[in-house]
C-alpha positions as CSV (number, residue, x, y, z in Angstrom):
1,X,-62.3,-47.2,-21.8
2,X,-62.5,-44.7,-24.9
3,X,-58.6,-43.5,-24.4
4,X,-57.7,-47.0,-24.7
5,X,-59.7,-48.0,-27.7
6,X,-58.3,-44.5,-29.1
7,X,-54.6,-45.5,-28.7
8,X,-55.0,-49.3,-30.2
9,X,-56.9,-47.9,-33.3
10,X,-54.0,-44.8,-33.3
11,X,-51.5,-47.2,-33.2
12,X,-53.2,-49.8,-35.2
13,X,-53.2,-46.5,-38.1
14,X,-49.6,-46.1,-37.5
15,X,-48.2,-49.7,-38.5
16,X,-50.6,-49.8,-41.4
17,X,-49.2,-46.0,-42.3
18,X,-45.4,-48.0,-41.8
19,X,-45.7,-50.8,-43.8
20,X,-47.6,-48.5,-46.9
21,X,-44.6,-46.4,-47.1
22,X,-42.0,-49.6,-46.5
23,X,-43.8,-51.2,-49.3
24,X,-44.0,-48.4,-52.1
25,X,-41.8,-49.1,-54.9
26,X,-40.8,-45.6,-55.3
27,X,-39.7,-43.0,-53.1
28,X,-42.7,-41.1,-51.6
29,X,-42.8,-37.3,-52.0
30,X,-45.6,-36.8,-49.4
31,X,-45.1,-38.7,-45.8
32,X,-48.1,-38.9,-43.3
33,X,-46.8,-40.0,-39.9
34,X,-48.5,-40.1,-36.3
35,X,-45.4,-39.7,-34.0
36,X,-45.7,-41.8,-30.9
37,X,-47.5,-39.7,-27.9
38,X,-49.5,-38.0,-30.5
39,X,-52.7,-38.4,-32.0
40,X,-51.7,-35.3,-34.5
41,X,-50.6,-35.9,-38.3
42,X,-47.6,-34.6,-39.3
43,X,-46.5,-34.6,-43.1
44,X,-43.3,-34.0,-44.6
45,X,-42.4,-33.8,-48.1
46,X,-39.2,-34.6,-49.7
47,X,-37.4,-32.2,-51.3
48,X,-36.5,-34.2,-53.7
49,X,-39.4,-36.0,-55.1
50,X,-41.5,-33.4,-54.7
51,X,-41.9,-32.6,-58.7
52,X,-41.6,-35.5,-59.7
53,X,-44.5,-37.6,-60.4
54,X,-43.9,-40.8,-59.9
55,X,-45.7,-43.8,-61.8
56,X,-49.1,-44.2,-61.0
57,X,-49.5,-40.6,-58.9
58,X,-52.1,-38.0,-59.7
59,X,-51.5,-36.1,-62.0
60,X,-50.2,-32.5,-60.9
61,X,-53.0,-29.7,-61.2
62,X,-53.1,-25.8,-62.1
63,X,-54.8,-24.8,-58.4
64,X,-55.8,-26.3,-55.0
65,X,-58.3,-24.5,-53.6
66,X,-57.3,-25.2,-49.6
67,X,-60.1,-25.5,-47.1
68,X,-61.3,-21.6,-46.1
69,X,-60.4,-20.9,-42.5
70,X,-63.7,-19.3,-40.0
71,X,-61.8,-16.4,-37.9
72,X,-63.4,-15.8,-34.4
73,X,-66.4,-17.4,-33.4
74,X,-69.6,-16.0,-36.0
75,X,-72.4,-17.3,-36.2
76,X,-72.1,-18.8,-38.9
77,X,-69.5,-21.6,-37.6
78,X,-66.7,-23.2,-39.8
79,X,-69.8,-25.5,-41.2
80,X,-70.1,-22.1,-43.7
81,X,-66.4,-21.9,-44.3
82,X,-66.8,-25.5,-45.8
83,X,-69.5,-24.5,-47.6
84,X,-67.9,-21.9,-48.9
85,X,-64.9,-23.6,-50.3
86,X,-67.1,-26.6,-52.0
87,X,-69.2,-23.5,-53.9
88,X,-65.9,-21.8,-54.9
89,X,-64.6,-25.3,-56.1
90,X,-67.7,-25.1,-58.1
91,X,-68.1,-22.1,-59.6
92,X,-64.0,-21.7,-60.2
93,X,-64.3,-25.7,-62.2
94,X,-67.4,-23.9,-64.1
95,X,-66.2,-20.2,-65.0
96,X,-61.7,-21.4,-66.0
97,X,-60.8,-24.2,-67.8
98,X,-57.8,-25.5,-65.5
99,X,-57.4,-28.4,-63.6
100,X,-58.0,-28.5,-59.8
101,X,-57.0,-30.7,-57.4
102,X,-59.7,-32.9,-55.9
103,X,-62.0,-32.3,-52.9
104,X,-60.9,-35.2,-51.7
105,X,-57.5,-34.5,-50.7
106,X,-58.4,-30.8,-50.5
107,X,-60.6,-30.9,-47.8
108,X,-57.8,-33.5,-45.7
109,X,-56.0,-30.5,-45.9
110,X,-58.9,-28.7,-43.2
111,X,-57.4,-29.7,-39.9
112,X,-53.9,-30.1,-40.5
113,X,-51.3,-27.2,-39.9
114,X,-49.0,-26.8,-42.8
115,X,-46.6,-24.3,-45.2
116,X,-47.3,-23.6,-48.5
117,X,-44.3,-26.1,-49.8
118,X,-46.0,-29.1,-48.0
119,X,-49.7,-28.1,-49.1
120,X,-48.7,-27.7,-52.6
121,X,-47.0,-31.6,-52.8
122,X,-50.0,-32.9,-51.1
123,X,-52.6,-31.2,-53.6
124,X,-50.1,-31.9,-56.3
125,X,-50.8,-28.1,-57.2
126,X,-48.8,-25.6,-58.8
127,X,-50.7,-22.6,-57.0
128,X,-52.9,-22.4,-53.8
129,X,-55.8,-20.0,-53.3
130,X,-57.0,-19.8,-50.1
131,X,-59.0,-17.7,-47.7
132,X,-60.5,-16.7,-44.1
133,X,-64.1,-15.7,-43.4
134,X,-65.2,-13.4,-40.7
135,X,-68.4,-11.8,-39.5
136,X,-68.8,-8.3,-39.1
137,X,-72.2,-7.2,-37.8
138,X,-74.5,-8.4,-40.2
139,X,-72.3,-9.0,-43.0
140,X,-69.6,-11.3,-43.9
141,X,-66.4,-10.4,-44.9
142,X,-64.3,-13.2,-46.5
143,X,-60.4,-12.2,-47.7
144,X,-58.9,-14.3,-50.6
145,X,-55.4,-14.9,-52.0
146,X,-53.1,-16.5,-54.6
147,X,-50.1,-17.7,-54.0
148,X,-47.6,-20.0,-55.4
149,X,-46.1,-22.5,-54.0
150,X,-43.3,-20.7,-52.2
151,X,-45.9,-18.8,-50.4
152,X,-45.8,-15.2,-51.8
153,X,-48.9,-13.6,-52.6
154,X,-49.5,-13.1,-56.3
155,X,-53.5,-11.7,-55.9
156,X,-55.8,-10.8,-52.9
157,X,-59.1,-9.4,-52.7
158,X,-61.9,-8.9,-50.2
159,X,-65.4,-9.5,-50.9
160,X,-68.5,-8.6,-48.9
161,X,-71.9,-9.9,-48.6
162,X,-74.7,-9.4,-46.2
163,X,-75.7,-12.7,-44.2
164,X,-78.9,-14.4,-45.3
165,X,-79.3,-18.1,-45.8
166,X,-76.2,-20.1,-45.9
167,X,-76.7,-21.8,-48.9
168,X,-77.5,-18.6,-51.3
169,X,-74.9,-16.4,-49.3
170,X,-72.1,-19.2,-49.8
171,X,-73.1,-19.3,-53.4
172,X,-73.2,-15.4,-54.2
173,X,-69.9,-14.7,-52.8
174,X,-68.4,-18.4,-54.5
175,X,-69.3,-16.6,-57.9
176,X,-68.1,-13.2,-57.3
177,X,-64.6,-15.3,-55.9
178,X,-64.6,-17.1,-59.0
179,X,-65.4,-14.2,-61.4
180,X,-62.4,-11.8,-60.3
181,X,-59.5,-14.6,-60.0
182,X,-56.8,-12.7,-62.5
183,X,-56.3,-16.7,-64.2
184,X,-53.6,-15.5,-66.3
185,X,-51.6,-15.4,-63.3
186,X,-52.3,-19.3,-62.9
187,X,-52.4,-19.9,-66.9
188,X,-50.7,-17.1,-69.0
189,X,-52.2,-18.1,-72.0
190,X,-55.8,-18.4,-70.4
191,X,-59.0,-16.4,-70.2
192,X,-62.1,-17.2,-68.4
193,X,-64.7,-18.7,-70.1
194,X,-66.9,-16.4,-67.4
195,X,-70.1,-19.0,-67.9
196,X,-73.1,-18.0,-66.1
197,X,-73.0,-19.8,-62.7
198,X,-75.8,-21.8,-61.7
């Protein structure tokens, strides 16, 4: 039946996942495992490794913007929260000259508990910004922060917007996020370029 199928491909993932990190030729900062009875990821980063890049690793990047969190159940679903974060990827890569970590492994990041620590290695990122969107009546309300890598919050701001289509509404509040980052807190030496989004 479909559990069945389910456990051969799980554990079919977890051999292949065992003989990748057998086989590296350096010691792995970032471990995904699927422990046995579970279909859930865990990763675990070593202390160690973890700012160290070892040969042939992506290279390590000013920010990771993590996958937005929906709070409750709005309307608008965590379809918007997605949204949201692609837009702010976006219109952050368009308005600061730094480096972000890719959508790629961003967005792996969506369904996965972690720390800040953990998050960090994965994204190869020196700083995480990061936020949760709510609805409240006909508005939205989405809360943003900075943090570093330890977890404390460097930055946080609420921003506001009144709920029309997705699409335009994801993009407003992407530019006004992207507009009133502080970047010298991720760049000292850095000021926004503050291009016209579009």
């Amino acid at each position: 039946g479909a559990d069945s199928s389910v456990r051969v491909e799980v554990g079919r993932l977890r051999r292949k996942l065992d003989a990748h990190y057998a086989a590296a030729s350096h010691r792995v900062p970032v471990r995904i495992t699927l422990p046995k009875g579970s279909y859930r990821p865990e990763i675990s980063v070593d202390r160690e490794t973890r700012a160290t890049p070892a040969t042939g690793m992506m290279p390590r990047s000013d920010l990771a913007i993590i996958p937005f969190r929906m709070l409750g159940d709005g309307e608008l679903g965590k379809s918007f929260a997605s949204s949201l974060t692609d837009e702010t990827i976006f219109s952050i890569e368009r308005v600061a000259r730094l480096k972000l970590a890719p959508r790629m492994i961003v967005f792996q990041l969506g369904d996965i508990p972690f720390n800040f620590a953990d998050a960090a290695a994965f994204a190869r990122a020196r700083m995480l910004l990061h936020a949760t969107v709510r609805c409240v009546g006909p508005n939205i309300r989405v809360t943003v922060e900075l943090c570093d890598t330890d977890g404390p919050c460097l930055w946080s701001k609420r921003f506001d917007d009144a709920i029309s289509d997705t699409v335009n509404t994801a993009e407003r509040l992407a530019q006004q996020i992207a507009t009133a980052i502080p970047y010298s807190l991720i760049c000292p030496a850095m000021r926004p370029t503050l291009a016209v989004v579009g």
